[in-house]
DOVO-42719 format. One record per residue (C-alpha): residue in one letter; x, y, z. Coordinates in steps of 0.5 Angstrom, whole numbers, padded with zeros to 4 digits, always signed. Each point is the difference from the previous one (the first is absolute). Example, Ala and Ser with C-alpha at 12.3 -4.5 7.8 and 13.67 -1.06 7.14 Angstrom:
// residues 2
a+0025-0009+0016;s+0002+0007-0002;
END
This chain:
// residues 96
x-0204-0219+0095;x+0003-0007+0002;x+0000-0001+0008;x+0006-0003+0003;x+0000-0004+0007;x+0007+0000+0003;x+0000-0005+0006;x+0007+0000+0002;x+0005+0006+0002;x+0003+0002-0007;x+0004+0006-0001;x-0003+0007-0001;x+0004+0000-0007;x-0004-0005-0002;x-0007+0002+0002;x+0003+0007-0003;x+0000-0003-0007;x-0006-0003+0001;x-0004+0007+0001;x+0003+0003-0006;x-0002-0006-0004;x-0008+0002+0002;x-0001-0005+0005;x-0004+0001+0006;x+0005-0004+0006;x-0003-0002+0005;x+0005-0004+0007;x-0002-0003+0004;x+0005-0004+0004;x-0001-0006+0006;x-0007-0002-0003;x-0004-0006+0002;x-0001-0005-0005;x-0008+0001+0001;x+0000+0008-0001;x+0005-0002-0006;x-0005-0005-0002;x-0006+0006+0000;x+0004+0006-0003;x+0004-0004-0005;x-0006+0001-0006;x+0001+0007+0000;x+0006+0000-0003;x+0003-0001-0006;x+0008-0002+0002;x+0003-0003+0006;x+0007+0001+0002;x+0003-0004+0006;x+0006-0002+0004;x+0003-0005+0004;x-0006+0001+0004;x-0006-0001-0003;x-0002-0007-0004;x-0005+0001-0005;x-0005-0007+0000;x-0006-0003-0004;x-0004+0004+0005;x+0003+0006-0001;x+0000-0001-0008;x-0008-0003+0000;x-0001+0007+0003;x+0003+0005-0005;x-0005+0002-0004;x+0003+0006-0004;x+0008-0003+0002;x+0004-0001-0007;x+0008+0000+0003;x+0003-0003+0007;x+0007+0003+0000;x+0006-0002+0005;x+0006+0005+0002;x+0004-0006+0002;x+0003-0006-0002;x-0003-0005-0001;x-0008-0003-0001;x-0002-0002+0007;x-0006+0004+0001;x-0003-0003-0005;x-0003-0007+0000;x+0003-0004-0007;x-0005-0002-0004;x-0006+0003+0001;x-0005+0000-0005;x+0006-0001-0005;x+0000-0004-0007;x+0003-0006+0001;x+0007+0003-0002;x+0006+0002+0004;x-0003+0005+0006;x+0006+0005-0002;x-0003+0003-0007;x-0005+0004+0005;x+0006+0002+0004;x+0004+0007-0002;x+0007+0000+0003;x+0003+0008+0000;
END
């Protein structure tokens, strides 16, 4: 089962469909970056806001984590480029 780290208020709906997937959602809202830092390696996926900024000290963290995801616009929360190829930073990105 896929573990799923909620960081920023989202919608009940949304946590909803991730629950009838199988995913164990697990909210945790206001954290500081160091208890994000040192639970972040439980998880599988990520999902932030506006609030929470996913950095390389977070991502170096992130054992198991294999998606960030991002309700909002735009790509703020994620530092561009790191431990990217040399190519445009925006194929990593997936835009809903």
């Amino acid at each position: 089962m896929y573990k799923v780290l909620i960081c920023d208020k989202l919608s009940e709906e949304g946590i909803k469909i991730l629950e009838n997937a199988g995913i164990e959602v697990d909210c945790r809202f206001e954290m500081e970056k160091d208890e994000l830092k040192e639970i972040i390696k439980d998880y599988d996926a990520v999902i932030v806001r506006s609030q929470t900024k996913i950095d390389a000290e977070i991502i170096e963290k992130a054992e198991r984590l294999k998606f960030i995801g991002r309700a909002g616009v735009g790509v703020d929360s994620y530092k561009k480029g790191y431990n990217c190829y040399e190519c445009s930073w925006s194929k990593y990105y997936l835009y809903l």
